[in-house]
N, CA, C and O atoms as CSV, one atom per row, in Angstrom:
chain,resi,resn,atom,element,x,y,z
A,1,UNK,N,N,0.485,17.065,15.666
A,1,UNK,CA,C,0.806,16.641,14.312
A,1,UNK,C,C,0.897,15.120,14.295
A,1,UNK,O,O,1.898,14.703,14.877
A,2,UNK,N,N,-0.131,13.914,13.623
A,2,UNK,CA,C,0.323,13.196,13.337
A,2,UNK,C,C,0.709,12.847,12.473
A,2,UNK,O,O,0.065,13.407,11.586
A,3,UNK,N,N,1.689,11.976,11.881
A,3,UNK,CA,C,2.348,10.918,10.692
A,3,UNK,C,C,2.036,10.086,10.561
A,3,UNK,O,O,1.502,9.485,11.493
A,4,UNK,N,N,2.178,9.496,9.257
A,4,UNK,CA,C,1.655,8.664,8.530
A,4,UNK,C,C,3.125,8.315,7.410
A,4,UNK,O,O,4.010,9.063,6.996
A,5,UNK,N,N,2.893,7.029,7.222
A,5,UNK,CA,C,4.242,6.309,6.174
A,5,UNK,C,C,4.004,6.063,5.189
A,5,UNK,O,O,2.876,6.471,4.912
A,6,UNK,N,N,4.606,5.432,4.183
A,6,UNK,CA,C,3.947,4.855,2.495
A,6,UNK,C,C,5.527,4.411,2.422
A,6,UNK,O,O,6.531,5.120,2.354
A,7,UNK,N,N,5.382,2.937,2.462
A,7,UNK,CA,C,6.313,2.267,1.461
A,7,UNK,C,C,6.199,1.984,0.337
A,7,UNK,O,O,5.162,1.445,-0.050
A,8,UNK,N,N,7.411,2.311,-0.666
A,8,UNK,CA,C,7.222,2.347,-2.400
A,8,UNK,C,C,8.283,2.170,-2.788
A,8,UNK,O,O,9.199,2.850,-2.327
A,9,UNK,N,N,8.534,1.164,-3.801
A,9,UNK,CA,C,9.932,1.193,-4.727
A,9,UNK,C,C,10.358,2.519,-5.392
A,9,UNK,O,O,9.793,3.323,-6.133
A,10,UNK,N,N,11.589,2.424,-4.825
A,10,UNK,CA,C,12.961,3.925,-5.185
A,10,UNK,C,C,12.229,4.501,-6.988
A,10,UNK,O,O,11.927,5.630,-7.376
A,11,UNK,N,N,12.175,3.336,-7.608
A,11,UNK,CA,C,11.984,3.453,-9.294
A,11,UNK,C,C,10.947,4.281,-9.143
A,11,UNK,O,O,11.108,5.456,-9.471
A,12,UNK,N,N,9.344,3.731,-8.483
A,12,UNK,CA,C,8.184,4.467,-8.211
A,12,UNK,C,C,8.312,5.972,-8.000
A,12,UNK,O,O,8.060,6.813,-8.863
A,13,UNK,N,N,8.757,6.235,-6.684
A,13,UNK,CA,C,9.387,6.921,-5.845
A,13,UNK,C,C,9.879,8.509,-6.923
A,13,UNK,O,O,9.511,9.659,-7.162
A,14,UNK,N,N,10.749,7.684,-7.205
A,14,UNK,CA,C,11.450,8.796,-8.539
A,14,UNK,C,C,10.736,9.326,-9.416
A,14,UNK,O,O,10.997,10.461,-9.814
A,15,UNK,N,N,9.316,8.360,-10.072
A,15,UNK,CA,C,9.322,8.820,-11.271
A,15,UNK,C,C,7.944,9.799,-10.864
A,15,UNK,O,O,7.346,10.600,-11.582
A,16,UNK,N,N,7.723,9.467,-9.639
A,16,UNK,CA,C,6.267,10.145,-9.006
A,16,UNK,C,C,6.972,11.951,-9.154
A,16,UNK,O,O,6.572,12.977,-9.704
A,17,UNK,N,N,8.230,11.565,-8.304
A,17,UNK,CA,C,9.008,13.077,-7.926
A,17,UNK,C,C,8.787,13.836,-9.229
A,17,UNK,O,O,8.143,14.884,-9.259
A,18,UNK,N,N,9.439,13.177,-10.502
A,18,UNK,CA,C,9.511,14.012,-11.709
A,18,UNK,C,C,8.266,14.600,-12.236
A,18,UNK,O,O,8.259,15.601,-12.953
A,19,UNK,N,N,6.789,13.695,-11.713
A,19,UNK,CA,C,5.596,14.182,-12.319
A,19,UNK,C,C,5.192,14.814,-11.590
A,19,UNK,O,O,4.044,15.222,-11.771
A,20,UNK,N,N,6.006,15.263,-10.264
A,20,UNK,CA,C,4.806,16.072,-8.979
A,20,UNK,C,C,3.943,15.342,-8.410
A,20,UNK,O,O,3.867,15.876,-7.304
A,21,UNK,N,N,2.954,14.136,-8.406
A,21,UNK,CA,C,2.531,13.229,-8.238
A,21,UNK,C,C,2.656,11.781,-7.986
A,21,UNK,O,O,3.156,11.120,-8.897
A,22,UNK,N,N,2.270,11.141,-6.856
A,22,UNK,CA,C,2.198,9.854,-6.480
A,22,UNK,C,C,0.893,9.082,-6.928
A,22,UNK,O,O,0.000,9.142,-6.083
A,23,UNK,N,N,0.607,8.417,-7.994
A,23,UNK,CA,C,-0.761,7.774,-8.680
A,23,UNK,C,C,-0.602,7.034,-7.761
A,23,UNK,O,O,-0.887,7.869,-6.902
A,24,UNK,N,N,-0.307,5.852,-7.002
A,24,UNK,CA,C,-0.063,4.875,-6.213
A,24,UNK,C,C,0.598,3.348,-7.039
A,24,UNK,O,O,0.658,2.961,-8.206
A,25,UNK,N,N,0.930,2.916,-5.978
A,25,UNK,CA,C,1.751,1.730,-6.440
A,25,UNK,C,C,0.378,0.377,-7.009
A,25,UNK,O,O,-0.830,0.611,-6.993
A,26,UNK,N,N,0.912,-0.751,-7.388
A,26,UNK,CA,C,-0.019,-1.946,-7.900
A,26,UNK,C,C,-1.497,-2.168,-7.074
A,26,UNK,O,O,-2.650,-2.210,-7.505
A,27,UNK,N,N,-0.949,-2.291,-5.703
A,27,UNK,CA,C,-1.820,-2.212,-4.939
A,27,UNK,C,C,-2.887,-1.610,-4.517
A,27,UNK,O,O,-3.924,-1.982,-3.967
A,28,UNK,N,N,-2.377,-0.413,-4.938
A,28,UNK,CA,C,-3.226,1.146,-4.676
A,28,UNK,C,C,-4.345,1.359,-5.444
A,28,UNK,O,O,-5.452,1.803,-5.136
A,29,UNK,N,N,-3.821,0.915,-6.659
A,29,UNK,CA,C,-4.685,0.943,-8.011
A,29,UNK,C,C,-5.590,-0.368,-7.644
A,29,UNK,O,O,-6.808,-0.191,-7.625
A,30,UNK,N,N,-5.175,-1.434,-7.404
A,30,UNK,CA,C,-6.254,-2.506,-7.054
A,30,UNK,C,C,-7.269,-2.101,-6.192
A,30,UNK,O,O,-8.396,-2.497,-6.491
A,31,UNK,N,N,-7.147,-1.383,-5.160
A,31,UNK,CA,C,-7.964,-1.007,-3.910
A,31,UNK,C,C,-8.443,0.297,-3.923
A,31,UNK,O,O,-8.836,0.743,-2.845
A,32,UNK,N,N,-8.515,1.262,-5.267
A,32,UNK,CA,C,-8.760,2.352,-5.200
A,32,UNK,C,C,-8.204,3.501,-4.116
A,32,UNK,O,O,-8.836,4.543,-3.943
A,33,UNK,N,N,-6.847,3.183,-3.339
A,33,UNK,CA,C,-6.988,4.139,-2.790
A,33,UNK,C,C,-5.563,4.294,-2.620
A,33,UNK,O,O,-5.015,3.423,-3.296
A,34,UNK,N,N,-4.450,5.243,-1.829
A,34,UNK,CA,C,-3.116,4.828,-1.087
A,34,UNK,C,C,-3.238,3.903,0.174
A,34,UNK,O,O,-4.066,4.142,1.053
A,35,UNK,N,N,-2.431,2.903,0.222
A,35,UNK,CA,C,-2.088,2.781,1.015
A,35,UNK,C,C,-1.223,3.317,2.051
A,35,UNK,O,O,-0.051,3.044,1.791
A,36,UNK,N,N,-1.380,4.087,3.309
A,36,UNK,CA,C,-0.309,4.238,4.214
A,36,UNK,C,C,-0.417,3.329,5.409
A,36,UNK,O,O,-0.987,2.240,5.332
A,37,UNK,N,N,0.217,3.849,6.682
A,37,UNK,CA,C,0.735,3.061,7.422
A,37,UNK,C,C,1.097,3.856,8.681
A,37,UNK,O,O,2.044,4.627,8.523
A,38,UNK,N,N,0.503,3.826,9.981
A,38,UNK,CA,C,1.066,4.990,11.075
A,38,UNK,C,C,2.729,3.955,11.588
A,38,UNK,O,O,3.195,2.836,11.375
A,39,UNK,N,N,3.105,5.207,12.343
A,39,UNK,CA,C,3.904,4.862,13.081
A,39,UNK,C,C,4.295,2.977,13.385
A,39,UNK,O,O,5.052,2.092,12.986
A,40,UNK,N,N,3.268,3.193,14.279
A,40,UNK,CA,C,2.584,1.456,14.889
A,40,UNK,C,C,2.833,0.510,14.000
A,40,UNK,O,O,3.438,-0.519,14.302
A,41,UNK,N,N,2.394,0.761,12.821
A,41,UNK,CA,C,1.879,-0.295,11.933
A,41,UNK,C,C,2.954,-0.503,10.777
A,41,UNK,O,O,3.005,-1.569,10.164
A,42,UNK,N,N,3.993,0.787,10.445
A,42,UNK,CA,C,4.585,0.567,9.840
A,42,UNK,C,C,5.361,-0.721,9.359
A,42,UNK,O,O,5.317,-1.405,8.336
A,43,UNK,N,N,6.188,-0.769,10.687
A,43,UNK,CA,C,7.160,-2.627,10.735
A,43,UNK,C,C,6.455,-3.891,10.099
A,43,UNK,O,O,6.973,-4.733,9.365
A,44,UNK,N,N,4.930,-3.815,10.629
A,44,UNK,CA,C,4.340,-4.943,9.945
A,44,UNK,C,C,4.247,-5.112,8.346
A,44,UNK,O,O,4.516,-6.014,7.553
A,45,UNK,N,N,3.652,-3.595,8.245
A,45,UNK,CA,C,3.463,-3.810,6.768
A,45,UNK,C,C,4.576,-3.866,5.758
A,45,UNK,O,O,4.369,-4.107,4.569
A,46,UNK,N,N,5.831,-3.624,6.300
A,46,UNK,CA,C,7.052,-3.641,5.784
A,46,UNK,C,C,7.343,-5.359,5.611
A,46,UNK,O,O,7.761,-5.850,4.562
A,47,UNK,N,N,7.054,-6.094,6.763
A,47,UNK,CA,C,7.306,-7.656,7.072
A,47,UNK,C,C,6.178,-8.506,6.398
A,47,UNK,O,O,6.516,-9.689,6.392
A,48,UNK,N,N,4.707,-8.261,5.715
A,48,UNK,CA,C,3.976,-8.340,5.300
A,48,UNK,C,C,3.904,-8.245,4.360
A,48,UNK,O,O,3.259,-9.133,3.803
A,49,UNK,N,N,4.453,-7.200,3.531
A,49,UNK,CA,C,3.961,-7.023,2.010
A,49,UNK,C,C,5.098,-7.117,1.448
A,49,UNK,O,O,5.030,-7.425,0.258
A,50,UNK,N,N,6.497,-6.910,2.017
A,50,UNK,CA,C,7.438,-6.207,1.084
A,50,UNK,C,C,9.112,-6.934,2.023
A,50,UNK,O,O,10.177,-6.352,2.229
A,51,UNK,N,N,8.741,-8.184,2.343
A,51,UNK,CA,C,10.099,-9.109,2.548
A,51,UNK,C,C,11.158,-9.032,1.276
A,51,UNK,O,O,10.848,-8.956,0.087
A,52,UNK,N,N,12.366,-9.069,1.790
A,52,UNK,CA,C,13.085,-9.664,0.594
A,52,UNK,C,C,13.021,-8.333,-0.434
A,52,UNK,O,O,13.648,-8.423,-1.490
A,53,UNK,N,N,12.432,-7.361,-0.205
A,53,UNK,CA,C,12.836,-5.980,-1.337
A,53,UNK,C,C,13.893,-5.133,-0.775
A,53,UNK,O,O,13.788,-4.311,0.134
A,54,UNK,N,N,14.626,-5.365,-1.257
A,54,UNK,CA,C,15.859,-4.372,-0.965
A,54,UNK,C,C,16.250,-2.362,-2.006
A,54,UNK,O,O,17.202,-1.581,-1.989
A,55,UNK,N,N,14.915,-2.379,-2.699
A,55,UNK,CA,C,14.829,-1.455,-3.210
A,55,UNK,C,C,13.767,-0.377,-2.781
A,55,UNK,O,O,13.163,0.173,-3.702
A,56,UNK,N,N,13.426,0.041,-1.298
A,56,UNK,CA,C,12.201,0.787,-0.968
A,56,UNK,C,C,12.554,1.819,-0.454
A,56,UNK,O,O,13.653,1.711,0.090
A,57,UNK,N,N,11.981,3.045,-0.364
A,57,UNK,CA,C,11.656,4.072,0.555
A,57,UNK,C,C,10.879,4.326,1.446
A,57,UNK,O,O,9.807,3.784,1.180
A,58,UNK,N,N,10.836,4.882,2.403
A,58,UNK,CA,C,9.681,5.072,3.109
A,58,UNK,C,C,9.659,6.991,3.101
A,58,UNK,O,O,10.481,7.874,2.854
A,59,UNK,N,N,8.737,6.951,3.371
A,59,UNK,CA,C,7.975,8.478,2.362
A,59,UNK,C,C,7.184,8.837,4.050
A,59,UNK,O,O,6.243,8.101,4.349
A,60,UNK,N,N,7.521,9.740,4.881
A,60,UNK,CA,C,7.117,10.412,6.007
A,60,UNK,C,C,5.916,11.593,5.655
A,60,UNK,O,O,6.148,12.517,4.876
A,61,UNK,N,N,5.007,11.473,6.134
A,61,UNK,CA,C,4.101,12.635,5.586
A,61,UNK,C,C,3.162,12.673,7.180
A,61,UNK,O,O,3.010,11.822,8.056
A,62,UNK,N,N,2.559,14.388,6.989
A,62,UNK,CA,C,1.750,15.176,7.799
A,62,UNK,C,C,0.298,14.223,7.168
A,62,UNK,O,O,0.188,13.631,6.094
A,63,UNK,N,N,-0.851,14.389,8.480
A,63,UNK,CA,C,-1.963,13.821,8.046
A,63,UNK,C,C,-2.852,15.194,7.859
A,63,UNK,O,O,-4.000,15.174,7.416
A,64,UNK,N,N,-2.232,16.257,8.216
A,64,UNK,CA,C,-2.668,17.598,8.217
A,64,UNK,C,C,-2.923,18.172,6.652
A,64,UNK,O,O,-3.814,18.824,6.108
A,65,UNK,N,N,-1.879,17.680,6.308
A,65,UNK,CA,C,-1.670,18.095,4.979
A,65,UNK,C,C,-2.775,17.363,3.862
A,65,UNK,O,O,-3.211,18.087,2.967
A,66,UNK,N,N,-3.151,16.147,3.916
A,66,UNK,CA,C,-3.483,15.107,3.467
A,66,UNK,C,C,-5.411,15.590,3.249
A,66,UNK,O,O,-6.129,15.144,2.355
A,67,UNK,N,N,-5.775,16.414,4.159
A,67,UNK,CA,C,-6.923,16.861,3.713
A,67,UNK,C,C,-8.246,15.705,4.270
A,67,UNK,O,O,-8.330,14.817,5.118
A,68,UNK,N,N,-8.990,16.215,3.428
A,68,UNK,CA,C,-10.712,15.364,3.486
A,68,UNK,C,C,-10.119,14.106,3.034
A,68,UNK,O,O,-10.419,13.087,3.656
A,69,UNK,N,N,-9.250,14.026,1.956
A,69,UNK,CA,C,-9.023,12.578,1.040
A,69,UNK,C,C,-8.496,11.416,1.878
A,69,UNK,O,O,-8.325,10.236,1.572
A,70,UNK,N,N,-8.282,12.087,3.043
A,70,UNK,CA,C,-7.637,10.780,4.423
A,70,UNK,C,C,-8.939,10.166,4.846
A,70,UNK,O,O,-9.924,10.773,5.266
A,71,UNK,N,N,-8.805,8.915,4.679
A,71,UNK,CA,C,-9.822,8.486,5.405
A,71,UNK,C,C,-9.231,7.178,6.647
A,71,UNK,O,O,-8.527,6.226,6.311
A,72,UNK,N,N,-9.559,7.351,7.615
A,72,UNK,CA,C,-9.729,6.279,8.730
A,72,UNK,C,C,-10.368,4.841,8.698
A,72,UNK,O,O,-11.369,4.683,9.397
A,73,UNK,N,N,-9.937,3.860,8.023
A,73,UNK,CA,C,-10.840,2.802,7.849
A,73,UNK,C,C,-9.815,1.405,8.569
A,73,UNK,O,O,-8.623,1.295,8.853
A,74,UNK,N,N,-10.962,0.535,8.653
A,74,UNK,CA,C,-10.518,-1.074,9.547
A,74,UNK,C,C,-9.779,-1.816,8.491
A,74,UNK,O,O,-10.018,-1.836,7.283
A,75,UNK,N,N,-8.845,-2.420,9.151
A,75,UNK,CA,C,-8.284,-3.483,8.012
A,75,UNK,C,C,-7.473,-4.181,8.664
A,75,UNK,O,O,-8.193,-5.126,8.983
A,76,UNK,N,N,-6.520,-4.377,9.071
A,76,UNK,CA,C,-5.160,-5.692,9.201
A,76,UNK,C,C,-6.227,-5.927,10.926
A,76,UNK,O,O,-6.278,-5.139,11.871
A,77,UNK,N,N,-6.777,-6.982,10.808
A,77,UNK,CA,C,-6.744,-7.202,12.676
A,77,UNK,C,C,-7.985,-6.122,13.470
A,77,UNK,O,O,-7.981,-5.933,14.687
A,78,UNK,N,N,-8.797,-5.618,12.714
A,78,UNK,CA,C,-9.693,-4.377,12.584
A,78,UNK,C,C,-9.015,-2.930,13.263
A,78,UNK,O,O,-9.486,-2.337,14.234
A,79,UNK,N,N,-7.966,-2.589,12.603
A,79,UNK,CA,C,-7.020,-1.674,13.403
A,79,UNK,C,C,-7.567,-0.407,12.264
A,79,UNK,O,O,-8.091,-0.774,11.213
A,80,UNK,N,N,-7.450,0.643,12.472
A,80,UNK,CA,C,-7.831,1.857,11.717
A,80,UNK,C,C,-6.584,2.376,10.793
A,80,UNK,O,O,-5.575,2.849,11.317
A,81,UNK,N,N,-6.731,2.253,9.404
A,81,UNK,CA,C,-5.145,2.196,8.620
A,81,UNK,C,C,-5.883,3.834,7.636
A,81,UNK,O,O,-6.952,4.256,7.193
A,82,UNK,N,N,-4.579,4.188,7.738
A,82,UNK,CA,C,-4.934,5.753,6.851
A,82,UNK,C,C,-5.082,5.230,5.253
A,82,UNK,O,O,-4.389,4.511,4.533
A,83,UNK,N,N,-5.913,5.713,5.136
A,83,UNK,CA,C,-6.483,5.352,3.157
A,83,UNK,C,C,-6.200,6.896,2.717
A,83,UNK,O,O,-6.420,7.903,3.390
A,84,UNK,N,N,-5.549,6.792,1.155
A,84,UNK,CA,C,-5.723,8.709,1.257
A,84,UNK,C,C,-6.416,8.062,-0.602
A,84,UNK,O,O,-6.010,7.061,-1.192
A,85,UNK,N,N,-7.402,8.950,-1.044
A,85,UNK,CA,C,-8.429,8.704,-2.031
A,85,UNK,C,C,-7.781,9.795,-2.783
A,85,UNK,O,O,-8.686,10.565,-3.105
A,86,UNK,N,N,-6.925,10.122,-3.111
A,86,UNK,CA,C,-6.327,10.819,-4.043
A,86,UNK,C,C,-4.992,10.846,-4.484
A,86,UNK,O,O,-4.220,10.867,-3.526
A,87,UNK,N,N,-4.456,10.854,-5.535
A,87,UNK,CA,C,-3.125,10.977,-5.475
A,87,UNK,C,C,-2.414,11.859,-4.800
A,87,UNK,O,O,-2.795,13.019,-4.641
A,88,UNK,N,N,-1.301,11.388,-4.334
A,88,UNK,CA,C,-0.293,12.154,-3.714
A,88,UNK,C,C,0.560,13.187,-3.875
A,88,UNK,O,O,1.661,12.782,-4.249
A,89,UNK,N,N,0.480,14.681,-3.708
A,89,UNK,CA,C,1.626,15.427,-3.781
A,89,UNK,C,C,2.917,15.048,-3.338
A,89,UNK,O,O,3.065,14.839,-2.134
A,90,UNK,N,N,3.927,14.918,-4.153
A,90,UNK,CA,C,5.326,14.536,-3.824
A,90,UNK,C,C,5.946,15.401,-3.026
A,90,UNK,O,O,6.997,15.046,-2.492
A,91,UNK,N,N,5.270,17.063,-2.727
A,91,UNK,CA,C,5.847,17.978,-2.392
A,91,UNK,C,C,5.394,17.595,-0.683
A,91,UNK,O,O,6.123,17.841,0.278
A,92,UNK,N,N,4.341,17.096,-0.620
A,92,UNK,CA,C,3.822,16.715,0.423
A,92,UNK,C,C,4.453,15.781,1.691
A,92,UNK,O,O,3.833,15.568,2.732
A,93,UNK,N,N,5.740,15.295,1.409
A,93,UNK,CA,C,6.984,14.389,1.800
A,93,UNK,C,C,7.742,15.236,2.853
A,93,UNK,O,O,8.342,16.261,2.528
A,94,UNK,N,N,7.700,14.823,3.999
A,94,UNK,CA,C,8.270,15.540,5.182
A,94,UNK,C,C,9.737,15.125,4.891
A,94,UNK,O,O,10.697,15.863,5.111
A,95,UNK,N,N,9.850,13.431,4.192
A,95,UNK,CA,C,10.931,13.193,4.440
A,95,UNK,C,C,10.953,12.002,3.079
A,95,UNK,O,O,9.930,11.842,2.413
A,96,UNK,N,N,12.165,11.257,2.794
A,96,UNK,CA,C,12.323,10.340,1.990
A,96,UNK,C,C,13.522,9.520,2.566
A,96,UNK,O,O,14.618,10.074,2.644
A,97,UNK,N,N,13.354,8.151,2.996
A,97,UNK,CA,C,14.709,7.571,3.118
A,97,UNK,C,C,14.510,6.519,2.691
A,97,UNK,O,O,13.338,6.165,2.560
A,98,UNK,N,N,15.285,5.882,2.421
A,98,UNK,CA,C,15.774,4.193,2.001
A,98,UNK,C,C,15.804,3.336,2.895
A,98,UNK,O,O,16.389,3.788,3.879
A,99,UNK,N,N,15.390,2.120,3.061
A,99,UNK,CA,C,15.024,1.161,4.023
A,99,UNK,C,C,15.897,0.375,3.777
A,99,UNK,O,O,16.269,0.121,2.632
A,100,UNK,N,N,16.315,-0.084,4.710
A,100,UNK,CA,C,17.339,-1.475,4.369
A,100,UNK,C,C,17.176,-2.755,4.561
A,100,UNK,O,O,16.437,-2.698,5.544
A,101,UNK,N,N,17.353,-4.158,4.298
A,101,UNK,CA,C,17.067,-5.364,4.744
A,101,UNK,C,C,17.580,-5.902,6.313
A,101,UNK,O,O,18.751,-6.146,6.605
A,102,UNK,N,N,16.517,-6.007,7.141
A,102,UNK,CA,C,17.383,-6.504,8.467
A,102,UNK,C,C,17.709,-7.730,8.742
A,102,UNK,O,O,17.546,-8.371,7.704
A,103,UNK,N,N,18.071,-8.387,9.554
A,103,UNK,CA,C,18.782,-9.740,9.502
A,103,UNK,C,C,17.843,-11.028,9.314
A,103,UNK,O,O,18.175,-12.161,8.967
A,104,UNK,N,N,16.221,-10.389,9.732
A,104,UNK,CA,C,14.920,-11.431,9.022
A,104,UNK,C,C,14.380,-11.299,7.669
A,104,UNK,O,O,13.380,-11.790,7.145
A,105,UNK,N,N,15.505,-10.327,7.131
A,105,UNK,CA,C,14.995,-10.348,5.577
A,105,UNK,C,C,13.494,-9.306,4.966
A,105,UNK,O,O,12.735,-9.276,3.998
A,106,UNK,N,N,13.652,-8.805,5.838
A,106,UNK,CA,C,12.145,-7.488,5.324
A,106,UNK,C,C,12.804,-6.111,5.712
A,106,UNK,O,O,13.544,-6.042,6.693
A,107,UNK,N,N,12.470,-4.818,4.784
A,107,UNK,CA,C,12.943,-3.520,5.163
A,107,UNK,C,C,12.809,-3.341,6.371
A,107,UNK,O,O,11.765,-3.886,6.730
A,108,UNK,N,N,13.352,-2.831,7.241
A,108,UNK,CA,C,12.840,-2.237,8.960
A,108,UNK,C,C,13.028,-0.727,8.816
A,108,UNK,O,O,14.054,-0.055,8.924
A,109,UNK,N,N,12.035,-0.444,8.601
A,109,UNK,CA,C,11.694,1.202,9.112
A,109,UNK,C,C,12.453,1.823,10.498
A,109,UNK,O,O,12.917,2.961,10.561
A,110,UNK,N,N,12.470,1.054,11.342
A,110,UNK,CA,C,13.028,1.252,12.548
A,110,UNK,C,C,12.450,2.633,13.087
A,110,UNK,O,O,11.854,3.233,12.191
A,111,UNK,N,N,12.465,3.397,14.483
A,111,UNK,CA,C,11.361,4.135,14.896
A,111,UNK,C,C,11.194,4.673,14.326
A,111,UNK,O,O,11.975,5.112,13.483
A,112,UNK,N,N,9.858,4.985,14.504
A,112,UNK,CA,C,9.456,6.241,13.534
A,112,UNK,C,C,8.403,7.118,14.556
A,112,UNK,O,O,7.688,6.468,15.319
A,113,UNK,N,N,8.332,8.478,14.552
A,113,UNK,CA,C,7.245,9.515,14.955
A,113,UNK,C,C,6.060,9.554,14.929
A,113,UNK,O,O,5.589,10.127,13.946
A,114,UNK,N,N,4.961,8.920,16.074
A,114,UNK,CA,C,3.401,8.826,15.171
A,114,UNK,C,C,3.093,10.041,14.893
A,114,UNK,O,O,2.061,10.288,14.270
């Protein structure tokens, strides 16, 4: 079983839950696709995109689950980052927690399960 992450504001987060669906965040919509994030890669993209937010979740999900719509593609450093080309089932959430600010000022996921 591997995992895969998605950081998203709590507000997002919530209102995805109420529709059953994750459309994706600003970004997502810019790039046509979700952004996630393995294990590995998580911390960065937390220190990268999303310093200084003290309002995020991180959203644990199966890549099993995720289907054909996962795709494997190059990006930060030519590293292989999970793209998923469809919106997200909310039901699809192994897990949901809240990230907190660490003492350099970006959420830290802290370990996580690849």
């Amino acid at each position: 079983m591997t995992r895969v992450y998605k950081i998203v504001s709590r507000t997002e987060w919530k209102a995805a839950v109420a529709e059953g669906v994750f459309q994706g965040a600003g970004i997502d919509h810019k790039d046509g696709y979700i952004h996630l994030s393995t294990a590995a890669q998580a911390s960065d993209t937390a220190r990268l995109h999303f310093a200084g937010r003290d309002d995020l979740v991180l959203i644990e999900l199966e890549t099993d689950g995720l289907g054909d719509a996962l795709k494997w593609e190059p990006s930060r450093g030519g590293a292989l980052f999970p793209h998923l080309y469809e919106p997200l089932r909310t039901d699809a959430a192994l897990s949901v927690r809240s990230l907190s600010l660490n003492a350099a000022g970006w959420p830290d996921p802290g370990p996580l399960e690849p």
